[in-house]
C-alpha positions in Angstrom: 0.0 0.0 0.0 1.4 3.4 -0.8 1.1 7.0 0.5 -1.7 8.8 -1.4 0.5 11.9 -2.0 2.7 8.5 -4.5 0.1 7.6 -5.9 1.4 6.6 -9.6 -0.7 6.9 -12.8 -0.9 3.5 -13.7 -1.8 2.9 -9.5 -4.5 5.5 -10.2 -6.0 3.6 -13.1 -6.3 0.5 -11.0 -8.0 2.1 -8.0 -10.6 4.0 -10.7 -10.7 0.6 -12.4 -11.8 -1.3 -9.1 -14.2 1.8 -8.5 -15.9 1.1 -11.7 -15.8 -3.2 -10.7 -17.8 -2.1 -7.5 -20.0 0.7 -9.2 -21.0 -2.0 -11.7 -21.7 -4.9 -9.1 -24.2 -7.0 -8.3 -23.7 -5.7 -4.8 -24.1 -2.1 -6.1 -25.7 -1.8 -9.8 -29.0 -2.6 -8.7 -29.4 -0.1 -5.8 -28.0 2.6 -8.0 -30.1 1.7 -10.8 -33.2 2.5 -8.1 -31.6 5.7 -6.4 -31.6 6.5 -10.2 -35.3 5.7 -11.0 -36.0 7.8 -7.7 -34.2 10.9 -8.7 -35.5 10.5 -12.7 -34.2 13.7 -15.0 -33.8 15.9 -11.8 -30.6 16.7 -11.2 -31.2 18.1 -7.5 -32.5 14.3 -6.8 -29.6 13.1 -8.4 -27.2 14.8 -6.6 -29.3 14.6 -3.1 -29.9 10.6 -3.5 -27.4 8.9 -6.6 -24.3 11.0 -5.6 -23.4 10.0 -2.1 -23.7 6.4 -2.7 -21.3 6.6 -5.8 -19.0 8.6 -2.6 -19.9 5.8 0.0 -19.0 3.2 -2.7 -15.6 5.5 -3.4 -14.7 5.8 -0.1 -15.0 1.9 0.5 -12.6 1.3 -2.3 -9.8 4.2 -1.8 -9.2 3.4 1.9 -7.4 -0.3 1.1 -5.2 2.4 -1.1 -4.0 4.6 2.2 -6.6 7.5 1.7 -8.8 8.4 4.8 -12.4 6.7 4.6 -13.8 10.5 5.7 -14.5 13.6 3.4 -10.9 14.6 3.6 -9.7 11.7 2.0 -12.0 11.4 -0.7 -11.5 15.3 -1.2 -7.5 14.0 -1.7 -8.2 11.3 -4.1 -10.4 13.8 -6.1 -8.0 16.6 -6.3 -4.9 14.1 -6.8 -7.6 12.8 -10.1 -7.5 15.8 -11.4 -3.6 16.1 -11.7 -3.7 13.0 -13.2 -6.1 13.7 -15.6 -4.3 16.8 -17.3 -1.3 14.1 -17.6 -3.0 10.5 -18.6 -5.8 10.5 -20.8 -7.0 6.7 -19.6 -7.1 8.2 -16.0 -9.5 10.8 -17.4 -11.8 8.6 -19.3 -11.9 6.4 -16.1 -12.8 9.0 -14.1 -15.4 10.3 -16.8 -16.9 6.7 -16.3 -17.5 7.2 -13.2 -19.2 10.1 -12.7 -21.5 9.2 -15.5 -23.3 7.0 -12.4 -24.2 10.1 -11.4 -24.0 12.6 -14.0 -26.5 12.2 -16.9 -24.4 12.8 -20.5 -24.4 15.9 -21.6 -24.7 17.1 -25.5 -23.8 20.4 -26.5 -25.8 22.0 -28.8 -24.1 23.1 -32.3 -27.0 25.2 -32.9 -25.9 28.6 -31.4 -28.7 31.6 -31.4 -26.1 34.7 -32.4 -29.3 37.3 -32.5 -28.5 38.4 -29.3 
């Protein structure tokens, strides 16, 4: 087990890998797919109700890494994510994964009014 502040990219990938293994569990999957049917297309819901279980679940999986299993740890895995992101493109599209449990996908319009 290493120090989070070490925490190498290809270490990273594993620990968003396993997060994804959980997320997508038997164990898991079907209780998210229901917080999911609960909150429907609201995000407020989705963020009151799918969000902190995709944490909870996070949480679970970062502290057999040496992160805290509190908000300070998870706020350390998230920031240390984000460096890692700007410099590994698989650590970015992992963590894009993830969050799509609890963000819906989101299409940008090309269609842009320019009356204004």
């Amino acid at each position: 087990m290493s120090s989070p502040q070490s925490v190498s990219v290809d270490q990273m990938r594993q620990i968003l890998n396993e997060i994804i293994d959980a997320l997508e569990s038997p164990d898991y999957a079907s209780k998210l797919d229901e917080a999911k049917e609960a909150a429907g297309n609201e995000m407020l819901k989705m963020m009151q109700i799918v969000f902190p279980m995709v944490v909870q679940i996070e949480m679970e999986t970062i502290k057999h890494h040496g992160f805290n299993n509190s908000r300070e740890g998870i706020v350390q895995f998230t920031q240390l994510i984000r460096d890692l992101e700007s410099i590994d493109g698989e650590v970015a599209r992992l963590h894009t994964q993830i969050r799509s449990h609890y963000l819906p996908p989101v299409s940008i319009s090309s269609s842009v009014d320019t009356s204004l």
